[in-house]
SERO-4910 file (N, C-alpha, C, O; in steps of 0.05 Angstrom, whole numbers):
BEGIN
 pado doro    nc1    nc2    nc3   cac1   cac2   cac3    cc1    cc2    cc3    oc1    oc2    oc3
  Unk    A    289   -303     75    273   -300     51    290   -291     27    306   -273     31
  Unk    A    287   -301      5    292   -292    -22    300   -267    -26    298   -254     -5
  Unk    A    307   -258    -41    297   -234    -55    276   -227    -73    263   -206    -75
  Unk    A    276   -250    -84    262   -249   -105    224   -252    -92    202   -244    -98
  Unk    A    236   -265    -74    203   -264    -59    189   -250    -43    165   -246    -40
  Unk    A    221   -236    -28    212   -207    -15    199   -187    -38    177   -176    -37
  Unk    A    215   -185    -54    195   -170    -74    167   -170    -86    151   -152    -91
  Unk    A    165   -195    -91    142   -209   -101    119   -200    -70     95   -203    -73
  Unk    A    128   -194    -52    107   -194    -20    105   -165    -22     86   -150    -13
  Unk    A    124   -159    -32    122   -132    -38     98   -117    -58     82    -99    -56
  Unk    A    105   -134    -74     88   -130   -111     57   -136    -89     51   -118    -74
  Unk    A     48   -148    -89     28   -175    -75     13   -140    -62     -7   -130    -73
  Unk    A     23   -132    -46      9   -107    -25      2    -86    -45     -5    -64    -36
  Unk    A      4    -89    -71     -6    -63    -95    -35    -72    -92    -50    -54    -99
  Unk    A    -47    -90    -84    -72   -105    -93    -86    -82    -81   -100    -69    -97
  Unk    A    -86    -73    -53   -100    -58    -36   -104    -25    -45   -125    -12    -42
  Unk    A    -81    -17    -58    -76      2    -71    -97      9   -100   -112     28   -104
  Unk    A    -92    -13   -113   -114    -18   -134   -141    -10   -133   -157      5   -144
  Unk    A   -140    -27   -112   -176    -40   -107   -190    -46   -137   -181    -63   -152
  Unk    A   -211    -32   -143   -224    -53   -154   -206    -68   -191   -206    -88   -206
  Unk    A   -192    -38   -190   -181    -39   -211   -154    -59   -222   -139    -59   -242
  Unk    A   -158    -78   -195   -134   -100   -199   -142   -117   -219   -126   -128   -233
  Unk    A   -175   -122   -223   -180   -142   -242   -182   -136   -266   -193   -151   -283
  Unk    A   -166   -101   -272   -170    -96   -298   -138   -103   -308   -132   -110   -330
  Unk    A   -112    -97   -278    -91   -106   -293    -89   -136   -292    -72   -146   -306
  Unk    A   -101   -148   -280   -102   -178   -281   -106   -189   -309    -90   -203   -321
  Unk    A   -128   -182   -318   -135   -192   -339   -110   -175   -371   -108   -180   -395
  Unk    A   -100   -162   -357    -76   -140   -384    -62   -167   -379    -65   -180   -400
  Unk    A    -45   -185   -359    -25   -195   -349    -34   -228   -370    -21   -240   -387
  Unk    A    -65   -233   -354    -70   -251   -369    -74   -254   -407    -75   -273   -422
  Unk    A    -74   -236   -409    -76   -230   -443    -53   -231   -452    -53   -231   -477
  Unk    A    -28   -231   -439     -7   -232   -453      7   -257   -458     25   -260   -474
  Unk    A     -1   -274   -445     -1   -300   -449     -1   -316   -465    -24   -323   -471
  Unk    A     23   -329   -481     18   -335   -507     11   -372   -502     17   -385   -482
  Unk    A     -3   -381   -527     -1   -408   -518     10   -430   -521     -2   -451   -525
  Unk    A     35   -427   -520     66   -445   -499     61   -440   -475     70   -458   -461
  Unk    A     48   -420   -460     61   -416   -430     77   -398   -425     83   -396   -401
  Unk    A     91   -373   -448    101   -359   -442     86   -342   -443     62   -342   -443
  Unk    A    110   -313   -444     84   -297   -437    104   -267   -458    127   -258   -455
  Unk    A     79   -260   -482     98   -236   -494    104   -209   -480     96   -200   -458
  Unk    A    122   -196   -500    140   -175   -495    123   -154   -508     99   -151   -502
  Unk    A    133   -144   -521    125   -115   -539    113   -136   -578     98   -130   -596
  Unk    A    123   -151   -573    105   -168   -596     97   -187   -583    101   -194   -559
  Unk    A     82   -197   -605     65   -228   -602     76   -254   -596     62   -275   -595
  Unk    A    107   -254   -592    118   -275   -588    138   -275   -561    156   -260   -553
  Unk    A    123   -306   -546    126   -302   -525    163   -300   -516    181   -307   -530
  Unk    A    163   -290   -491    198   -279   -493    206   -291   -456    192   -285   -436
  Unk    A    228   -305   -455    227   -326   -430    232   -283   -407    216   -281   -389
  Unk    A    244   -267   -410    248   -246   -402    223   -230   -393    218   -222   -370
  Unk    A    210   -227   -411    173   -218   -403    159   -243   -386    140   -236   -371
  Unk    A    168   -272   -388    148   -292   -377    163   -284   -346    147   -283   -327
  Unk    A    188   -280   -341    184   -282   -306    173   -258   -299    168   -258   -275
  Unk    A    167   -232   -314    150   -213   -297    120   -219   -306    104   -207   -292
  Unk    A    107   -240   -331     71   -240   -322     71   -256   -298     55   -252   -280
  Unk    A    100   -287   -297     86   -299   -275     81   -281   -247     61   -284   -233
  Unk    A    102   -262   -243    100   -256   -216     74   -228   -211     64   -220   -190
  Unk    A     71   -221   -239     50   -213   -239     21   -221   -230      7   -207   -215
  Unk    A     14   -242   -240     -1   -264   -230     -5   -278   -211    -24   -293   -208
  Unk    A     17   -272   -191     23   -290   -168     20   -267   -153      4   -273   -136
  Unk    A     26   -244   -150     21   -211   -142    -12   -210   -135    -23   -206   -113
  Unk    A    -25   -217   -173    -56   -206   -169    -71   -233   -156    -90   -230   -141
  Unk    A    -62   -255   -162    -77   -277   -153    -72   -297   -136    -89   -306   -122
  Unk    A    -44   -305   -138    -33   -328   -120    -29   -355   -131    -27   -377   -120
  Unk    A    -30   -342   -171    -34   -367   -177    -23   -361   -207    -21   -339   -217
  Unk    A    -14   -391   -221     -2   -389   -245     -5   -415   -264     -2   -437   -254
  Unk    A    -10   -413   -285    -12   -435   -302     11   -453   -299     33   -446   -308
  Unk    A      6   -481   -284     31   -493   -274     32   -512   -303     54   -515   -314
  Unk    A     19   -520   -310     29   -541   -335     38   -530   -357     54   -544   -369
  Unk    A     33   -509   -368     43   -489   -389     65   -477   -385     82   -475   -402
  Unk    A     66   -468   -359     88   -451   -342    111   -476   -355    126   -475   -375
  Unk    A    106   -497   -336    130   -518   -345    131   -523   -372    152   -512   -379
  Unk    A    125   -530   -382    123   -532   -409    154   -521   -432    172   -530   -446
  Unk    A    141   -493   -422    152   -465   -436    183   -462   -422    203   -452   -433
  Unk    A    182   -473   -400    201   -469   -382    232   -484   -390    255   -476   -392
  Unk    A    216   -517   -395    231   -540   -391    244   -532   -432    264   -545   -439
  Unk    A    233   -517   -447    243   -513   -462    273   -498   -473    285   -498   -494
  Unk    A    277   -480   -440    306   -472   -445    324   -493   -437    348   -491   -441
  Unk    A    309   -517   -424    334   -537   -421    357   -521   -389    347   -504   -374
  Unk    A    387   -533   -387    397   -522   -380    414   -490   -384    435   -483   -374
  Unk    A    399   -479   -399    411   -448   -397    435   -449   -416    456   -438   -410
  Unk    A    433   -460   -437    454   -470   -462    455   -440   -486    438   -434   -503
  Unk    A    477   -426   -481    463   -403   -496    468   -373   -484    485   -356   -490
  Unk    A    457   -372   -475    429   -351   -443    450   -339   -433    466   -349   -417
  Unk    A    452   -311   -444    472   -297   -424    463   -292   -390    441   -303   -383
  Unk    A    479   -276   -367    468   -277   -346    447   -273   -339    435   -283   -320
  Unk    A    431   -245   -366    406   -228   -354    383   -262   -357    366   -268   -340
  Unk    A    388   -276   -381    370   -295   -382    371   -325   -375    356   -343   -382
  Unk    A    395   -326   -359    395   -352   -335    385   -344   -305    377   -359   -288
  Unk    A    386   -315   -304    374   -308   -286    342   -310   -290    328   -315   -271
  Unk    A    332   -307   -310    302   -307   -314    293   -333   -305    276   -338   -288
  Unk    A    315   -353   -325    309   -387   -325    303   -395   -298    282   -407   -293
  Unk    A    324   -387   -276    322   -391   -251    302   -387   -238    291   -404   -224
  Unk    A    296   -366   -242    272   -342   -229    243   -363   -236    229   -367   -216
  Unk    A    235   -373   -255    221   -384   -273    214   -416   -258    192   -424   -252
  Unk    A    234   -428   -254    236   -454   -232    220   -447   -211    199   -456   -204
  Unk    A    241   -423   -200    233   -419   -172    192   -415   -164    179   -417   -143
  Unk    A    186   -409   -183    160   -398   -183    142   -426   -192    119   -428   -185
  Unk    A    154   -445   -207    135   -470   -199    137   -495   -187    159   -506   -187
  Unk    A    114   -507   -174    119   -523   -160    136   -549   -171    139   -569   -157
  Unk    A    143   -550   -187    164   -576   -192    195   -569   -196    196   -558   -218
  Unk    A    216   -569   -187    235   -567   -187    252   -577   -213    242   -596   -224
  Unk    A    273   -570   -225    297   -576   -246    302   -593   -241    295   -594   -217
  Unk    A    315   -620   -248    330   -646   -246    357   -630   -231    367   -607   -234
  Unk    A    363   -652   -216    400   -637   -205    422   -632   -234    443   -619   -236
  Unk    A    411   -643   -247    428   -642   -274    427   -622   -283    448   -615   -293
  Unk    A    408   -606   -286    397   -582   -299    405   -559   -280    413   -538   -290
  Unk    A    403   -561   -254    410   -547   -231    438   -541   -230    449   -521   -221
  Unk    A    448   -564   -242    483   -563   -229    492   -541   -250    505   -520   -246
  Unk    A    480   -553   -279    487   -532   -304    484   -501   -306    498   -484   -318
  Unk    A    461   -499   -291    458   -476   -293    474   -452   -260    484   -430   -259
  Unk    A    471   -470   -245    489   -468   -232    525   -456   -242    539   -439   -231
  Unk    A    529   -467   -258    558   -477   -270    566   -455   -291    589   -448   -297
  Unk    A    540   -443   -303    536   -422   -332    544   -402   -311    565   -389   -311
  Unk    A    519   -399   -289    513   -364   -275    548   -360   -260    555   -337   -257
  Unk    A    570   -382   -250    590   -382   -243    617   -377   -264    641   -375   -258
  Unk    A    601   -375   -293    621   -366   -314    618   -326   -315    631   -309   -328
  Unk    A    601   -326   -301    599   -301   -302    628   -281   -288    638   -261   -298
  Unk    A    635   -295   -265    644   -284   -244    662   -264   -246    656   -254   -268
  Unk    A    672   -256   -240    698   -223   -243    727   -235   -219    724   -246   -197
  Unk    A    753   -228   -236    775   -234   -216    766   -215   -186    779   -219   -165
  Unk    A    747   -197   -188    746   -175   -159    738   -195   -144    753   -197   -124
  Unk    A    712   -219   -145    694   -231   -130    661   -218   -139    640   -222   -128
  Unk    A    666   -206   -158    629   -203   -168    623   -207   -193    637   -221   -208
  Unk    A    602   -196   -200    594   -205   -230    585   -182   -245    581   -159   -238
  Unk    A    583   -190   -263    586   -172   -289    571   -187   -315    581   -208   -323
  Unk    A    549   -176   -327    534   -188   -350    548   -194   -370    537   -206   -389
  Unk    A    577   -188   -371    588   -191   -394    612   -207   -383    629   -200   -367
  Unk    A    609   -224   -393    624   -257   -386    658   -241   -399    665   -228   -419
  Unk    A    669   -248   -380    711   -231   -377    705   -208   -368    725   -194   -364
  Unk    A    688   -199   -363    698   -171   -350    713   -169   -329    707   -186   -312
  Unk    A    732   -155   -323    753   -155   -300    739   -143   -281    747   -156   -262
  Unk    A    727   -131   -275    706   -123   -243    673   -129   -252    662   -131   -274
  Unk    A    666   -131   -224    637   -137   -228    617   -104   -228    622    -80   -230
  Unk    A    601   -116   -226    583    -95   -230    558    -96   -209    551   -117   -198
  Unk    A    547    -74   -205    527    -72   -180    498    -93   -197    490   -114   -187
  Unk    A    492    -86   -211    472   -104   -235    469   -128   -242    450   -144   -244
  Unk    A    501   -128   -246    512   -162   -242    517   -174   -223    526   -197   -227
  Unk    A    514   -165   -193    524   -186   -177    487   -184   -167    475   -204   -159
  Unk    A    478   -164   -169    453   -166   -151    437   -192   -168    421   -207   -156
  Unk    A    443   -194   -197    424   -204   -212    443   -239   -205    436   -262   -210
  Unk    A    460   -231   -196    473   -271   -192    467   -268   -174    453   -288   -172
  Unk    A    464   -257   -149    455   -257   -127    420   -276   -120    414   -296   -107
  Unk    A    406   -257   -137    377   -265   -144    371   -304   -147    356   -320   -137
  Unk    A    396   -303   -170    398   -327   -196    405   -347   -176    394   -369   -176
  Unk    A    424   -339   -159    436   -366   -138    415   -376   -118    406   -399   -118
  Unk    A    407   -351    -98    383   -355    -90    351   -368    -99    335   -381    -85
  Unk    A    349   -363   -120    333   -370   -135    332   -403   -137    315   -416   -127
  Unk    A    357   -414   -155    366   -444   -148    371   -456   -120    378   -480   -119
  Unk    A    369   -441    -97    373   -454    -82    393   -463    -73    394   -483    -59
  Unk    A    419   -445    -82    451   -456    -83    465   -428    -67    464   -404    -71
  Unk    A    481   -448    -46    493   -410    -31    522   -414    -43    534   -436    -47
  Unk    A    534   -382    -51    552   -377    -66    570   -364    -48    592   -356    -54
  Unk    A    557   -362    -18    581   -343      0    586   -322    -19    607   -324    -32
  Unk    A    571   -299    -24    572   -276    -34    573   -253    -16    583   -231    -22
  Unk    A    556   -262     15    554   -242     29    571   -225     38    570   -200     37
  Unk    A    592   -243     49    611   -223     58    635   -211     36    656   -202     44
  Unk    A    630   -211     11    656   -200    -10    630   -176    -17    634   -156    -32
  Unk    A    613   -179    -10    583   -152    -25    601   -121     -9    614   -106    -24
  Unk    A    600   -116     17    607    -92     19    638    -82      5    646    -59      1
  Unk    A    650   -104     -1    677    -92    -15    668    -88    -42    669    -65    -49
  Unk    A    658   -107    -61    651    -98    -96    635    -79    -91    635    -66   -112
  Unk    A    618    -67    -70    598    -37    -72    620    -19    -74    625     -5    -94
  Unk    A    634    -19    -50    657      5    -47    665     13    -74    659     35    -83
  Unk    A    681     -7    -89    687      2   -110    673      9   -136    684      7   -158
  Unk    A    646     16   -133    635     24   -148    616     54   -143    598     61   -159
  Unk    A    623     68   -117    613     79   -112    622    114   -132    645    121   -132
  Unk    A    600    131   -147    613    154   -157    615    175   -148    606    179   -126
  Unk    A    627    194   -163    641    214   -154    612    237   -138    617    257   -125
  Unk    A    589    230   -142    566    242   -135    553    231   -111    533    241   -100
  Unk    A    565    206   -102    566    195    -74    545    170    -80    542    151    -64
  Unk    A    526    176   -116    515    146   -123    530    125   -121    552    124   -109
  Unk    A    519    108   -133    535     85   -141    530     80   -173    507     86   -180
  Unk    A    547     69   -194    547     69   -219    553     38   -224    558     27   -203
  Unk    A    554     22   -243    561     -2   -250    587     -2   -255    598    -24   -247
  Unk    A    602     13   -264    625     10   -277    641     32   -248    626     49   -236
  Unk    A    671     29   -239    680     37   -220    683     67   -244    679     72   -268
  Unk    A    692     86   -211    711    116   -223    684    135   -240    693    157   -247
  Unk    A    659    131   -247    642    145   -258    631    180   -242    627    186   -218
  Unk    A    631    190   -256    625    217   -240    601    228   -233    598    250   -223
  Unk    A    578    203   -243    547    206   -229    542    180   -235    549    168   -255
  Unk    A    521    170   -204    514    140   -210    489    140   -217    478    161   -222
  Unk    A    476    114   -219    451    124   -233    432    103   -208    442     85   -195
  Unk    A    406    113   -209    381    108   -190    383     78   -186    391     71   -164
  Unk    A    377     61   -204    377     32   -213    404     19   -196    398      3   -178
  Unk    A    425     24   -199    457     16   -189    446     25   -155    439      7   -140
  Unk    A    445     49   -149    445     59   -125    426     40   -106    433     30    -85
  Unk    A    401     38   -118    382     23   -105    393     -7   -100    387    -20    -79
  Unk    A    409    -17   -122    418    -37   -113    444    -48    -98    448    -70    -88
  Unk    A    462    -25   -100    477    -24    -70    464    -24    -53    469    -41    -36
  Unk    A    447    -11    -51    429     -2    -24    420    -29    -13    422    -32     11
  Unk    A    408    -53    -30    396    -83    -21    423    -97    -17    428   -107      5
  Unk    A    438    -97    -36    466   -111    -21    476   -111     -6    481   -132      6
  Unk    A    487    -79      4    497    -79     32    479    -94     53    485   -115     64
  Unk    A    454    -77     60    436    -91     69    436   -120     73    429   -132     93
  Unk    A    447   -136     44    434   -165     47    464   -182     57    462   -205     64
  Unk    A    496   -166     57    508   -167     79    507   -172    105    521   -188    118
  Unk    A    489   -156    111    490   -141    141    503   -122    146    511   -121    169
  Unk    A    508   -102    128    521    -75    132    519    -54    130    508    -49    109
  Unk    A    524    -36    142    514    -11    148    513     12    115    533     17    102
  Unk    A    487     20    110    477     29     89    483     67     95    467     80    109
  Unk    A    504     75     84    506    102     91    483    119     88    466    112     73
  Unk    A    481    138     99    461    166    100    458    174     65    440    173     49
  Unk    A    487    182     63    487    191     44    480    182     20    478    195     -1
  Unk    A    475    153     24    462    138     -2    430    143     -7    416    152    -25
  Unk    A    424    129     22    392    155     22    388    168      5    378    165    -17
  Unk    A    403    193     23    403    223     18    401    218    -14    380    225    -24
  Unk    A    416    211    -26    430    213    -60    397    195    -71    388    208    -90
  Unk    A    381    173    -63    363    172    -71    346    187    -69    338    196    -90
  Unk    A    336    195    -50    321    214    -49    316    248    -58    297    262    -52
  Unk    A    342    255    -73    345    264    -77    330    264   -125    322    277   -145
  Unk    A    332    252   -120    322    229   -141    290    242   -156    279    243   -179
  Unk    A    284    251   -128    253    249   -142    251    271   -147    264    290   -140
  Unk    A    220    267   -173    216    289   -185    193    304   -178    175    295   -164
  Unk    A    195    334   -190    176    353   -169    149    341   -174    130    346   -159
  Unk    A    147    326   -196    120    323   -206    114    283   -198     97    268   -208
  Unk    A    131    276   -179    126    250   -179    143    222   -188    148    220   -212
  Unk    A    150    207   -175    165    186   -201    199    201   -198    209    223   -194
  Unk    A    208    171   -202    246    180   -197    255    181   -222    249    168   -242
  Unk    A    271    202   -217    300    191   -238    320    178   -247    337    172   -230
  Unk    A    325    171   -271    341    151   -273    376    166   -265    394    150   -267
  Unk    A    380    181   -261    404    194   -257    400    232   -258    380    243   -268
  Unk    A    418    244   -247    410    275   -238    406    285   -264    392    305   -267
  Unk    A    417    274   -285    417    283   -318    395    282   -328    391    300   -345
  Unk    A    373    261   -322    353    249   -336    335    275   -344    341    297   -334
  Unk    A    316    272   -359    303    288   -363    266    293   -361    247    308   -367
  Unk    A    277    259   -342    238    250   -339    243    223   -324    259    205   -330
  Unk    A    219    226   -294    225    195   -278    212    178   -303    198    183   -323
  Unk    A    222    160   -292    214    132   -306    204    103   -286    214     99   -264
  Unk    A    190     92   -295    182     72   -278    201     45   -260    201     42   -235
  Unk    A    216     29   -279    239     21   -258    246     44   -240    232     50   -221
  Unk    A    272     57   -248    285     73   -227    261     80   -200    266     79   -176
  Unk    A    233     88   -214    221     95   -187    217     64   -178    235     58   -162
  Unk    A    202     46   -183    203     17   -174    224     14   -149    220     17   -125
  Unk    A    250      8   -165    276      3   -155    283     24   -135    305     18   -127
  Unk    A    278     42   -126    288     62   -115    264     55    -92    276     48    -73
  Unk    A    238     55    -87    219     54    -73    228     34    -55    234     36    -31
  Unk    A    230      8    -74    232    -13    -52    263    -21    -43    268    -40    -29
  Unk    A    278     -6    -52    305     -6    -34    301     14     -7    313      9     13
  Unk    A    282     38     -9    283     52     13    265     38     35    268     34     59
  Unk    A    243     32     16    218     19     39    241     -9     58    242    -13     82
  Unk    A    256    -21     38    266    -43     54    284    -33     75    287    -47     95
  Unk    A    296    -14     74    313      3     95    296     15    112    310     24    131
  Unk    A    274     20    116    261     26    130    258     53    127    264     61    150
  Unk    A    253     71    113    263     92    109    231    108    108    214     91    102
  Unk    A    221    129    111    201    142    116    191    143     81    211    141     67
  Unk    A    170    145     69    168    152     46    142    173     49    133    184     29
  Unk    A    132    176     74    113    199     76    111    212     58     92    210     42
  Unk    A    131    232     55    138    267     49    139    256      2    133    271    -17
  Unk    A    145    233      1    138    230    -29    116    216    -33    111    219    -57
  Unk    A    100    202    -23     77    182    -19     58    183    -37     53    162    -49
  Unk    A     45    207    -42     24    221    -53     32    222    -88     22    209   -106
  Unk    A     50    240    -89     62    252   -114     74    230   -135     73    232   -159
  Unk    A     87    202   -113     91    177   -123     73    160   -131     82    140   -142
  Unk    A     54    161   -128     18    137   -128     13    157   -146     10    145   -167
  Unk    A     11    177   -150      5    195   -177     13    193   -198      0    197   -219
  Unk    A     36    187   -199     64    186   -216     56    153   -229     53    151   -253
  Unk    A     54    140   -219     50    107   -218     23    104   -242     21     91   -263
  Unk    A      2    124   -223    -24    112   -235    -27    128   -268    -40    119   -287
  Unk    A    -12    149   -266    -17    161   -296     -2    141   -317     -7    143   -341
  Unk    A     12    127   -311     23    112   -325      0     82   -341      1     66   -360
  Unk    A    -11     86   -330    -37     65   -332    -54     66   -364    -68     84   -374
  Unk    A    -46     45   -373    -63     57   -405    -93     41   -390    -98     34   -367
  Unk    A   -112     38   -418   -142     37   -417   -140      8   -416   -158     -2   -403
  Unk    A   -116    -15   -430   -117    -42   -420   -112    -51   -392   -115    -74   -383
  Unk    A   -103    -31   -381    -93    -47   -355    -71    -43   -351    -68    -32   -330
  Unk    A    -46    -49   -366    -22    -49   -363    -12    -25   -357    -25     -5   -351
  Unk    A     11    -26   -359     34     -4   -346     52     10   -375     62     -2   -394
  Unk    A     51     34   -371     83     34   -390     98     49   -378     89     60   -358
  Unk    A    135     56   -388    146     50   -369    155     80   -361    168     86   -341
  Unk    A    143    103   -388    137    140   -377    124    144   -388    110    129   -402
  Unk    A    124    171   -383    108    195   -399    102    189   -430     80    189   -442
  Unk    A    132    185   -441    133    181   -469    126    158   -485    132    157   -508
  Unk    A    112    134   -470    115    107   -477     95    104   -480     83    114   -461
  Unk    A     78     90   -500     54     85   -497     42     56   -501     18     51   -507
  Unk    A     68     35   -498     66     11   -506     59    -15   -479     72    -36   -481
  Unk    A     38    -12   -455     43    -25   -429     59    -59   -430     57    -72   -450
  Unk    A     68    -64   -417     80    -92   -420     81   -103   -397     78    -88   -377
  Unk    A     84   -129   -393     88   -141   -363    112   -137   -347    115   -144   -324
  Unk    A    131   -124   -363    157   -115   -342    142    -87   -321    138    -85   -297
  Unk    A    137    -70   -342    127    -45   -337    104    -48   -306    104    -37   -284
  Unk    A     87    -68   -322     67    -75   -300     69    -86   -268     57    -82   -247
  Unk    A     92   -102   -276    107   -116   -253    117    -93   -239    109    -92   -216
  Unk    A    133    -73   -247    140    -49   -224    130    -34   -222    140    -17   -208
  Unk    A    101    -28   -236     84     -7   -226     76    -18   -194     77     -4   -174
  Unk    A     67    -46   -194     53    -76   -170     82    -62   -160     73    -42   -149
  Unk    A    108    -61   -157    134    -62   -134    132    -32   -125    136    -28   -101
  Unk    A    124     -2   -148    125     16   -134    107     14   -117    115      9    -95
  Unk    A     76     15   -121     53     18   -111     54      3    -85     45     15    -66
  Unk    A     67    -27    -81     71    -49    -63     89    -31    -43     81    -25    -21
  Unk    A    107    -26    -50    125     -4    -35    116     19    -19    129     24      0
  Unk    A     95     36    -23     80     56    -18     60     53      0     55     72     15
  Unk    A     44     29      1     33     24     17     45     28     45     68     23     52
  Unk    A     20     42     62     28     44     91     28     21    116     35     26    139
***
C-alpha cells in the first residue's frame, strides 16, 4: 500500500470519532470548493496545494470526489512545468486520487521534474542543488513516486540519508549536524525507516513522545511554545504505524484535536489561529484517525 493511502485509511477512521458531527466538517470541506474543481486555501482562489487535502478530505468523509471537475482543474497543471517539489508532489497526489490516469507523456515528465530534485547523497531536498537531502524531501519524493506509480529503488539508500540527519537531541532535523530536531522530520524518519524495513530505534519513540504537551497536542520541537496540529497529526500516525501504545496520551490528544474545531466545521491549525482550512482539516481526520482504538 501507498503511503499516501495508508494515510488516507487512516484519515477515513476519524469518521467514528466524529459521529454525527462529520457532516458538519463535510460540508466546511465541501464549501471550499471553488468552481474549476479546485479547492481554496486561506482565500477565495482555488490553490492545486489546498485541492489535494479537500480531495482526501472528501474521500476520508465520503468515499467520493467530484471526478469531472477534479480533472478538469487537474489536467490544467499539465506536466508539472514550473512546480517546485512541494507542488509536483501535490500534482501527483491529485492523479492518484482520480479514476483516469495522466497520458505516459505527462507521467514520464513529471516523473523526470520530481528526479531533478535529487541530492549527490541519494535523497531529496525541496530545493533543487542542494548537496544532501532532506528527511521532508525524500519522504515527499517518496509519496510523489509512489503516487505515479514509478519505483525509484529508494528503499534501501532510506536508512543511510536518515542516519545523517539525525540531531544532537537524538531527533531528527532536515538539515544534517542540527542540535534539536523537530516533531515533523522525526515522525518522518520514523515512516522511512519503517518503509525500508528497518529497525526504528527506542529512542526515536522515546524523543516523540516526549513531544507532548501537558495540556494535549504535540510539539513542533522542545523549544516550541504551543502543540500545533501537523506536528501532532504527523507524530500520531508515525507512532500508531509503529505500533506503538497511544493509551497514556489518547484522551488529552482527542481534546487537543477537538478544541481546535471552529463553528464551520473546519480545523485550524492552534490555539492562536482562527482561520480553519482543508490542510488543517485533513490532519485533524489523520490525528483523530490515528487515535482511534
Amino acid at each position: 500500500m501507498t503511503i499516501s493511502n495508508s494515510m488516507l485509511n487512516v484519515a477515513s477512521r476519524a469518521k467514528a470519532s466524529l459521529g454525527p458531527f462529520s457532516r458538519q466538517v463535510l460540508r466546511f470541506v465541501m464549501g471550499r470548493m471553488a468552481p474549476d474543481g479546485g479547492f481554496c486555501g486561506r482565500s477565495d482562489a482555488s490553490d492545486l496545494y489546498y485541492t489535494v487535502f479537500g480531495i482526501d478530505c472528501l474521500l476520508a468523509l465520503s468515499g467520493r470526489v467530484p471526478t469531472a471537475k477534479g480533472r478538469q482543474f487537474v489536467m490544467e497543471y499539465g506536466d508539472g512545468a514550473d512546480l517546485d517539489l512541494v507542488h509536483l508532489g501535490c500534482l501527483a497526489r491529485c492523479w492518484s486520487r482520480l479514476p483516469v490516469s495522466p497520458s505516459r507523456a505527462t507521467r514520464n515528465k513529471l516523473h523526470h521534474r520530481l528526479r531533478s530534485y535529487r541530492c549527490p547523497s541519494g535523497g531529496y531536498h525541496t530545493t533543487r542543488g542542494a548537496r544532501r537531502g532532506s528527511v521532508s524531501g525524500t519522504f515527499l519524493a517518496l509519496q510523489a513516486f509512489e503516487d505515479l506509480g514509478v519505483d525509484e529503488r529508494l528503499a534501501e539508500a532510506l536508512p543511510d540519508i536518515v542516519k545523517t540527519l539525525r540531531a544532537q537531541d537524538g531527533g531528527y532535523a532536515n538539515e544534517p549536524r542540527m542540535r534539536s530536531g523537530s516533531t515533523h522530520a522525526t515522525a518522518g524518519a520514523a515512516l522511512l525507516l519503517q518503509r525500508a524495513g528497518d529497525e526504528v530505534p527506542g529512542r526515536l519513540v522515546d524523543w516523540l513522545l516526549a513531544r507532548v504537551d501537558t495540556n494535549g497536542g504535540f510539539l513542533a520541537s522542545p523549544q516550541a511554545p504551543m502543540p500545533d496540529l501537523l506536528s501532532t497529526a504527523t507524530a500520531l500516525y508515525a507512532l500508531d504505524s509503529l505500533g506503538v501504545s497511544l493509551e497514556r496520551i489518547r484522551e488529552p490528544c482527542m481534546a487537543f484535536v477537538e478544541r481546535l474545531q471552529s463553528e464551520s466545521g473546519g480545523f485550524c491549525g492552534h490555539w492562536m489561529d482562527d482561520t480553519p482550512d482543508c490542510e488543517y482539516t485533513y490532519y485533524a481526520l489523520l490525528a483523530l484517525g490515528s487515535l482511534i482504538e
